[in-house]
N, C-alpha and C positions, 0 to 999 in steps of 0.2 A: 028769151035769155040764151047767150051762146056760150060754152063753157071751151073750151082749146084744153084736152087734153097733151100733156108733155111726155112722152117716152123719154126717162133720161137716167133708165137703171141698168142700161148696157156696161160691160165694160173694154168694150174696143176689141174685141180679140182679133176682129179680124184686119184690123189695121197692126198691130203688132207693137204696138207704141210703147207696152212695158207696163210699169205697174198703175198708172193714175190714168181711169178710164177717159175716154176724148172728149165727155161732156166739161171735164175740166181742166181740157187744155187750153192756153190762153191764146189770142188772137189779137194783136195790139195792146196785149198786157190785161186781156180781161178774159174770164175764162166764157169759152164756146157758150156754155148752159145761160148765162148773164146776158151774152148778145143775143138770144134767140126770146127768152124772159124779157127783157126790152120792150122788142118789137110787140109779143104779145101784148103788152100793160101799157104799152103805149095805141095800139090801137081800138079805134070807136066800135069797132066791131065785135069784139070779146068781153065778153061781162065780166067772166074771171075763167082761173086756170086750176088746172087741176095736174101738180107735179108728180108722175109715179119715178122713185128712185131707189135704189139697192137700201135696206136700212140700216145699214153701215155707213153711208152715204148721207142721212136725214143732215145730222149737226153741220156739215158740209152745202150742203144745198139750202140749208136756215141761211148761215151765215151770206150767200152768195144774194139770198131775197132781201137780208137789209141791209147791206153796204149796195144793194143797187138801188131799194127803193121801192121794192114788188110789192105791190098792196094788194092786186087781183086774186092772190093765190087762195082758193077754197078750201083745198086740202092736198096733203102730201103723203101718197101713200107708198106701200111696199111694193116693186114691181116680183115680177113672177121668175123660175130660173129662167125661163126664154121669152123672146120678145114675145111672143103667142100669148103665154099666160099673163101676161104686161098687160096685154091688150084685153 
């Protein structure tokens, strides 16, 4: 089984983009985190995914799994205050 862990509990500082982190900036009208969710849940290769995200974030990244459709998602956890403890 291959599980594709998601890092998506950043919130951009280092791009400077302001208050709504860059997972959920949009890209042809659909936010980043959705086209990358996609590609996962569409590929033969991943069994399911594993979302870590800020928990502030959860209600936000539900929403984004089913107006697209993500069925792979195993669980969605708390990311850590740095990408380190994310990981």
């Amino acid at each position: 089984m291959v599980t594709a862990i998601l890092l998506a509990a950043g919130v951009g500082s280092r791009m400077g983009q302001g208050p709504l982190p860059k997972q959920f900036l949009c890209v042809g009208g659909v936010p980043i985190l959705a086209h990358t969710l996609t590609r996962f849940e569409r590929s033969a290769a991943i069994d399911q995914i594993i979302l870590v995200t800020r928990q502030q974030d959860r209600a936000r990244c539900e929403q984004i799994l089913a107006e697209h459709e993500i069925s792979k998602i195993a669980a969605i956890i708390a990311g850590g205050k740095e990408r380190q403890d994310s990981v």
